[in-house]
N, C-alpha and C positions, 0 to 999 in steps of 0.2 A: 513491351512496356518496361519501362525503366523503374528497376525495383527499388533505389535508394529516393526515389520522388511521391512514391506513392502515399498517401495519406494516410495515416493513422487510422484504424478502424472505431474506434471507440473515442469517445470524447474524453481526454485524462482528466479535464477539470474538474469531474465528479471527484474520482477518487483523489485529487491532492486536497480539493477544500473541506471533503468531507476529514480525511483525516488530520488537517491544519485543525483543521475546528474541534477535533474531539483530542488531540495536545494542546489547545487550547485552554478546555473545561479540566482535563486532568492536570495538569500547569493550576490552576486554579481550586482544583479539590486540595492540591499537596500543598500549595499555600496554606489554605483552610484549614491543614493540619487533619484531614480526614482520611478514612479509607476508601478504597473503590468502591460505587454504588451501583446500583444494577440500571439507571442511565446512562454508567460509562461502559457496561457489561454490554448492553444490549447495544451502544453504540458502535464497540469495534467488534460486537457480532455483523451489523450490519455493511461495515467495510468490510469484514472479509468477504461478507458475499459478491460486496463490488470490487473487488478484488477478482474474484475468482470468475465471476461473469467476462471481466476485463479479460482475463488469461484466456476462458474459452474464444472470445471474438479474436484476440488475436493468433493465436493458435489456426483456429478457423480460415485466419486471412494468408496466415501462411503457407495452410495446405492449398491453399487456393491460388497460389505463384504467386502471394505479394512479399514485401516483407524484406529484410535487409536481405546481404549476403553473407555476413554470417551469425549464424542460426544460434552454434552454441550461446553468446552470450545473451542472445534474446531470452533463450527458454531457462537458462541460468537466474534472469533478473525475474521471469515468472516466476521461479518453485522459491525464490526468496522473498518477494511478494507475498505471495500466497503464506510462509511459514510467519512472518510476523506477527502478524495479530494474535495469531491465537498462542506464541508463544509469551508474547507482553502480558497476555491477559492471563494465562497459567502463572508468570513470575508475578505479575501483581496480585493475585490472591494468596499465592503465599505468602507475601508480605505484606502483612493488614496495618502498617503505619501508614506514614505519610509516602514513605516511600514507594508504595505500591501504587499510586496514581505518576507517580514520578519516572518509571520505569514504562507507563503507558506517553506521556509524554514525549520520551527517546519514541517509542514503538510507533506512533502517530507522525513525529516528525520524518522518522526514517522512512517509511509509506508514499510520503510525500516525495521528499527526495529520490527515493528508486521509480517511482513513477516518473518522475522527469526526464532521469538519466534513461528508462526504458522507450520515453519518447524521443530523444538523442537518437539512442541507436537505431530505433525503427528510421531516422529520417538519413540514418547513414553518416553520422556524425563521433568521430572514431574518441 
């Protein structure tokens, strides 16, 4: 089997709309001039989990002879994955302006972004 053809084991679209969408509402809290609330708390809790669910399946797929040929940058783009959320969401409550929804905003977009480029390299796309 030809490993740079293989498909994607998970669907990415969860995690990029899910996270588009919660840079969306924090984009819109920091507008509002507010601080993070515990909808946007419990929102990028719930990405990290899709996140990290993401990581196991692919991980899984790899033990399993799928998956590019090279490995480092795939499991590179995982453990950065997996660290963002929950660092947006540490630097957003210490900062209780506007800022602190604004800093989830980057964190949401960049989710987005690295899930894309992680599906890049899954397809072998240098």
């Amino acid at each position: 089997m030809n490993t740079t053809t293989a498909a994607f084991p998970m669907n990415p679209t969860i995690v990029i709309v899910g996270s588009l969408l919660l840079a969306l509402a924090s984009l819109i809290t920091a507008i509002r001039n507010r601080s993070m609330g515990m909808i946007l708390l419990v929102g990028f809790a719930v990405l990290e989990v899709a996140v990290l669910v993401q990581a196991g399946i692919v991980i899984a797929a790899v033990v399993g002879g799928q998956g590019p040929a090279e490995k480092g940058t795939l499991y590179g783009y995982l453990a950065g994955l997996a660290v963002i959320p929950p660092a947006g969401v540490f630097l957003a409550l210490a900062e209780r302006s506007r800022w602190g929804p604004a800093i989830l905003v980057v964190a949401g977009f960049a989710v987005a972004v690295m899930t894309g480029r992680l599906l890049q390299i899954w397809q072998g796309m240098p």
